[in-house]
C-alpha positions as CSV (number, residue, x, y, z in Angstrom):
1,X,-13.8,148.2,202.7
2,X,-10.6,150.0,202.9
3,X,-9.9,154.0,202.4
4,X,-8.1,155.1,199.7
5,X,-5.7,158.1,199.9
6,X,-5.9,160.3,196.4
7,X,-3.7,163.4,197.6
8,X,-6.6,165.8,197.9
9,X,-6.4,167.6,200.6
10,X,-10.4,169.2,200.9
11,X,-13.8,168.8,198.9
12,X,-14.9,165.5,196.6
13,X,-12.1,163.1,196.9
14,X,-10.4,164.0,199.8
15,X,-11.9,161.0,201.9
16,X,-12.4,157.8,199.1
17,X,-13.9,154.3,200.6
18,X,-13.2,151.3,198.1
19,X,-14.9,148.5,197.9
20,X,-14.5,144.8,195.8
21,X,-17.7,144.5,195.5
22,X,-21.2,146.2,196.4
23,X,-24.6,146.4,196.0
24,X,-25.0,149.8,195.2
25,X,-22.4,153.0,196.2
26,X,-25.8,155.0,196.3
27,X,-27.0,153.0,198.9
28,X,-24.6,152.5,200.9
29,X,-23.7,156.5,200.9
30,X,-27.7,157.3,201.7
31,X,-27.1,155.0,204.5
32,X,-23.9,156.3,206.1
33,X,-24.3,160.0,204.8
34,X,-25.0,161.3,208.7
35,X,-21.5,160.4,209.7
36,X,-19.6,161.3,206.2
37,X,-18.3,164.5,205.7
38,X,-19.3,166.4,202.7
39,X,-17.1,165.2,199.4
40,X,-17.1,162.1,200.8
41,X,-16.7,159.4,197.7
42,X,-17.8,155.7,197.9
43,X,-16.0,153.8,194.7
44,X,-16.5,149.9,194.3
45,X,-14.9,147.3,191.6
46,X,-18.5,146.0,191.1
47,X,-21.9,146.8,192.1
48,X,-24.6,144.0,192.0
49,X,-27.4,146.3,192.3
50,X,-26.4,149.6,190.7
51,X,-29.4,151.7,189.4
52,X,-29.4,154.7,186.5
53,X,-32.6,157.2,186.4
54,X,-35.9,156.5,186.1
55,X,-35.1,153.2,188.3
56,X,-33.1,151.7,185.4
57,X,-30.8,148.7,186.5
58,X,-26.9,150.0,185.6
59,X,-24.6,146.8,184.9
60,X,-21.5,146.9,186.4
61,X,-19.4,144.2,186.1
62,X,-16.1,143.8,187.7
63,X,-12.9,145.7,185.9
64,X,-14.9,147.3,183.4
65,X,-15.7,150.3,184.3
66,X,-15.6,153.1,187.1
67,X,-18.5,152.7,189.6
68,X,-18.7,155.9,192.7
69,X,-21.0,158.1,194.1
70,X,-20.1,161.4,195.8
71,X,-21.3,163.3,198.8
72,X,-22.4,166.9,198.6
73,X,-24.3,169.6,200.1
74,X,-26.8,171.9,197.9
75,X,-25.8,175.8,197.5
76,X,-29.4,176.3,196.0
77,X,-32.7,177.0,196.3
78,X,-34.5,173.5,195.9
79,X,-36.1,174.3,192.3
80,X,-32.7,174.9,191.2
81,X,-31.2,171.6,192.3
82,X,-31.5,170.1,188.9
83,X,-28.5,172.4,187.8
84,X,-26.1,169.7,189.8
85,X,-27.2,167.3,187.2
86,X,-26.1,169.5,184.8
87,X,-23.1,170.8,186.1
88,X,-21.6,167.2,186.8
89,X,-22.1,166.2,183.2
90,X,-19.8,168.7,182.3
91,X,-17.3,168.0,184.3
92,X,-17.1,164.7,183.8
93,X,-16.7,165.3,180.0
94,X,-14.3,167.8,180.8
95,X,-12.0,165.1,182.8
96,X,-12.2,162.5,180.2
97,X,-11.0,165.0,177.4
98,X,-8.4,166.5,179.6
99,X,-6.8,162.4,180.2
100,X,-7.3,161.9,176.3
101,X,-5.3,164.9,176.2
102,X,-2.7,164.0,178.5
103,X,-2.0,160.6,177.5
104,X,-2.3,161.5,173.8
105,X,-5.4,159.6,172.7
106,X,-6.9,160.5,169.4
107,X,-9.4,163.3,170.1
108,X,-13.1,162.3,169.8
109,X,-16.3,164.6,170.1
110,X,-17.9,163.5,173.7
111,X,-21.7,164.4,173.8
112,X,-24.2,165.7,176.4
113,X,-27.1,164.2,176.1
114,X,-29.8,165.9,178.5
115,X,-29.5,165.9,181.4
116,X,-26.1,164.4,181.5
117,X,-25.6,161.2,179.9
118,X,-22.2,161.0,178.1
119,X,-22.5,159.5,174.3
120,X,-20.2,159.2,171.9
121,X,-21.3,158.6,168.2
122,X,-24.7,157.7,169.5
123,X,-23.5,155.3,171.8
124,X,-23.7,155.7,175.6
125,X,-20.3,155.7,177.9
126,X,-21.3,157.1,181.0
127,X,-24.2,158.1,183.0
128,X,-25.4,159.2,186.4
129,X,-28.2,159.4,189.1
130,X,-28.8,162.3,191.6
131,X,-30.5,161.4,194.8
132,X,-31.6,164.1,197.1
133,X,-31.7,163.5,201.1
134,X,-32.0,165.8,204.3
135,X,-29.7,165.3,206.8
136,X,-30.3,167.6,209.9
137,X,-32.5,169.8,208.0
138,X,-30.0,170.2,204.9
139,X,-30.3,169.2,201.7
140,X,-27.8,167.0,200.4
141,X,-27.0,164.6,197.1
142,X,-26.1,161.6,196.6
143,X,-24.2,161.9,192.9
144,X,-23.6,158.2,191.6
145,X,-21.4,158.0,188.3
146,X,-21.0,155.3,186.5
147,X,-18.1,155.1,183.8
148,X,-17.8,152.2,180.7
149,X,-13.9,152.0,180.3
150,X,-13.5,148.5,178.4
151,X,-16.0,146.3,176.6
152,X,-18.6,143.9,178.2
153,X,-18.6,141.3,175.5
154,X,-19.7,138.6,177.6
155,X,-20.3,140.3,180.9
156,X,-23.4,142.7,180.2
157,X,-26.7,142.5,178.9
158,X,-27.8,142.0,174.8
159,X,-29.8,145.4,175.0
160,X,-26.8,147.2,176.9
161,X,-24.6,146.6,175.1
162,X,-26.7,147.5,171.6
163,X,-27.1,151.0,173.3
164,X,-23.6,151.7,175.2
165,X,-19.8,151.3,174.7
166,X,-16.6,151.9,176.1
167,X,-13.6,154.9,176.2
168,X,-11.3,152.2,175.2
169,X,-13.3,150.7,172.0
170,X,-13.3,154.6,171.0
171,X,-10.2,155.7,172.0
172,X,-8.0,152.8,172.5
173,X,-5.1,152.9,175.4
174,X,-4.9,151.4,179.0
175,X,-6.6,153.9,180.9
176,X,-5.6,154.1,184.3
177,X,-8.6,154.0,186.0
178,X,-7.2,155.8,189.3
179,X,-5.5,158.6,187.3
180,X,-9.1,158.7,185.6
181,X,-10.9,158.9,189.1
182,X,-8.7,161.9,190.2
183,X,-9.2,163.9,187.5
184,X,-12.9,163.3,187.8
185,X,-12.6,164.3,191.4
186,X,-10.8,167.8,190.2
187,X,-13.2,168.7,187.8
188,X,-16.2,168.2,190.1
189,X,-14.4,170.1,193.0
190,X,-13.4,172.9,190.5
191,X,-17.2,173.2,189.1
192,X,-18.3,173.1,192.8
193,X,-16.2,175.9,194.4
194,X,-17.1,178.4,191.7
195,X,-20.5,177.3,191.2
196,X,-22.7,180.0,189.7
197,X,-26.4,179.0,188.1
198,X,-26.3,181.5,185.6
199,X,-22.6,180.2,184.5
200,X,-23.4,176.1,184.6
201,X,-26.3,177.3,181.8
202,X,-24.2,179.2,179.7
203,X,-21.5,176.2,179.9
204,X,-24.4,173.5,179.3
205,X,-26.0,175.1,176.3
206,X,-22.4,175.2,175.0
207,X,-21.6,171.8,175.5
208,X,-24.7,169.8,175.3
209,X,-24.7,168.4,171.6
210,X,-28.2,167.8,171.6
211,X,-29.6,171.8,170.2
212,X,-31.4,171.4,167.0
213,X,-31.7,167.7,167.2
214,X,-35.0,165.7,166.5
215,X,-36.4,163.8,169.9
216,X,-39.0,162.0,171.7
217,X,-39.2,162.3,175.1
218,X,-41.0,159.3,177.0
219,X,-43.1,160.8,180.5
220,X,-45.5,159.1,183.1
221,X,-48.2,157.4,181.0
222,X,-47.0,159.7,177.7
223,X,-44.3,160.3,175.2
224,X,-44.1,163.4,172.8
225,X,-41.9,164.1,169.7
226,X,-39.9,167.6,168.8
227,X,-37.1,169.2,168.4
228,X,-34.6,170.0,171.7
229,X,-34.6,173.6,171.7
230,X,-32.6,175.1,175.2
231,X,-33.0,174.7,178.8
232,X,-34.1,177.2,181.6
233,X,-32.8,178.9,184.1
234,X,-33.1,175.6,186.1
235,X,-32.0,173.0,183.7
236,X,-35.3,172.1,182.1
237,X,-35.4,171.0,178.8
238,X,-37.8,172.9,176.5
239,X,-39.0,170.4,173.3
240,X,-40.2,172.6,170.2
241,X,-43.0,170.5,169.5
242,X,-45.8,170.6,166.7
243,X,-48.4,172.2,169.4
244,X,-45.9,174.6,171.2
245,X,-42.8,174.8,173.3
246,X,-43.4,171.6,175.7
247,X,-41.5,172.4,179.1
248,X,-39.8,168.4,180.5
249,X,-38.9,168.9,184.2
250,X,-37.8,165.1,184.5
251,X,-38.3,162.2,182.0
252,X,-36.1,159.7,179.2
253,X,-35.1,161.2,176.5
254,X,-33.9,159.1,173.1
255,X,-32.3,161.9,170.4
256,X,-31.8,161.2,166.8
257,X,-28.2,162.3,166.5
């Protein structure tokens, strides 16, 4: 382990452990998270047991993508936690546009996928899992990230890599992983200072791709099909489905794009 200096001075990213290798940068932040200060960011090279929602295994082979989990302190009422999950969706779409944009990579449309997987043309580039713990009576998350930025011909699973790609296959380039990471880390501390419920809603309805779209949404023990209609006040999907508006607090969710 060695830390990492990024030249933020305060919030996500201004304390950064790096790691060659880990088994998960969840884990090990749930573990340490007492003595971290809030922002704190574990990043790793590879993670041999990194894990998406609903206790999916996420590859992550050395070099090929960006693998970190963040340390922050809830500002909300604990039914409106889920709005995190939304929130950091955006911002992460909002940093890789911005380094397309900077490094003058042809524009492509980046997609929200609810709650905040990141597709592009129906393919999957980035997703995330928020853990919840209490330390000295606070809430705080665990936000893990993980990032495809080349191919994993080779290095990742047959039914992966049917479902996922890379920002290099779509956009081409050498990203620069650490320039990547930064802008990440100024999104996520710009969507955290001004954080406002009402405002991360208006912003997700705006760029979440999925409005209008035909679904089926896989629960406990039951899966239902519809159309994705809006969310709440508290980032729940609502599913127009043949018997009603359907209300999905937590679940998978496959779209038809």
């Amino acid at each position: 382990m060695q830390e990492v200096d990024f030249g933020i001075k305060s919030g996500v990213g201004h304390k950064v452990f790096y790691f060659d290798v880990i088994n998960s940068t969840n884990t090990w932040l749930k573990e340490h998270a007492a003595g971290c200060p809030e922002g704190t960011v574990v990043w790793a090279e590879q993670q041999l047991d990194g894990r998406g929602r609903m206790n999916r295994r996420w590859e992550s082979p050395s070099g090929m993508g960006l693998y970190f989990s963040v340390l922050l302190k809830s500002k909300l009422p604990n039914d409106h936690i889920s709005l995190y999950s939304l929130a950091v969706s955006i911002a992460l779409k909002h940093a890789v546009e911005r380094y397309v944009e900077s490094y003058n990579l042809p524009a492509k449309t980046i997609d929200i996928k609810w709650p905040n997987d990141l597709f592009i043309s129906g393919k999957k580039i980035a997703g995330m899992l928020i853990e919840a713990i209490t330390i000295e009576d606070k809430i705080c998350l665990i936000i893990g990230i993980g990032l495809n930025i080349t191919p994993g011909e080779g290095l990742l699973s047959d039914e992966v890599i049917n479902i996922s790609s890379s920002l290099t296959y779509f956009f081409g380039g050498n990203w620069e992983r650490r320039q990547l990471l930064k802008m990440i880390f100024q999104e996520l501390n710009e969507m955290y200072i001004g954080f406002s419920p009402e405002e991360i809603v208006k912003l997700y309805r705006k760029e979440c791709s999925i409005w209008g779209h035909h679904c089926r949404v896989y629960l406990d023990g039951e899966s239902f099909s519809g159309e994705c209609l809006d969310i709440n006040d508290k980032g729940e999907l609502l599913v127009k489905t043949s018997k009603g508006i359907r209300k999905v607090i937590s679940g998978s969710l496959e779209v038809k794009w």
